[in-house]
C-alpha positions, 0 to 999 in steps of 0.5 A, a space after each residue: 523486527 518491524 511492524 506495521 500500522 496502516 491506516 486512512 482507509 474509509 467509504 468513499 464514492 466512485 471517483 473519489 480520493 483517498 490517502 493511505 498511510 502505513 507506519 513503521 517501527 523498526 528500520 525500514 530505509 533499506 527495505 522494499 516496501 509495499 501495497 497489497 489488497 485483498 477482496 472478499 473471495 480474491 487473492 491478495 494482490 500487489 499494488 505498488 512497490 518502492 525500492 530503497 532508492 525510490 523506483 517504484 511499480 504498479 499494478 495495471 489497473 492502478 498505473 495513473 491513479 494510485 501513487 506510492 511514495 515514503 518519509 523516510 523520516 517519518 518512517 512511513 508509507 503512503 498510497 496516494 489513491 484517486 479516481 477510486 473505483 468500485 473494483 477497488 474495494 479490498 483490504 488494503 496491506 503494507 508489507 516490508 521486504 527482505 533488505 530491497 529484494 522486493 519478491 519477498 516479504 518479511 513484514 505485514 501490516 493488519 490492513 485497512 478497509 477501503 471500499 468504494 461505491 458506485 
């Protein structure tokens, strides 16, 4: 069993930086983890993916601005988010996928608010 807290959402302006943290309990080092957000009147949409052995993937319009990365130690997660953009503004989640397959996911966090204005 794993669960998720995120956390380091806040209001910020255009341009700005923010660093999301996602903790876990349970074993997640052989897990794919990943960032999802959802607007109001949106689907929810993937972010950025990490495998158990680091590779990483992100969505088009985050490529250059948001880093994934994980403390394995720590048991955490993060999401590194600069030059925010108003259409950044969702809820954001971490999930936890099934073993390092990262096309499902077993495991949701509650979310934390982002919202960036202009």
């Amino acid at each position: 069993q794993v669960q998720l807290v995120e956390s380091g959402g806040d209001s910020v302006q255009a341009g700005g930086s923010l660093r999301l943290s996602c903790r876990a309990s349970g074993y997640t080092k052989n897990r794919c983890m990943g960032w999802f957000r959802q607007a109001p009147g949106k689907e929810r949409e993937g972010v950025a993916t990490i495998a158990s052995y680091g590779t990483t993937t992100y969505e088009g319009s985050v490529k250059g601005r948001f880093t994934i990365s994980k403390d394995n130690a720590e048991n955490t997660l993060y999401l590194e988010m600069n030059s925010l953009k108003p259409d950044d503004t969702a809820m954001y989640y971490c999930a936890a996928g099934r073993f390092n397959w990262c096309g499902t996911w077993d495991y949701w966090g509650q979310g934390t608010q982002v919202t960036v204005s202009s």
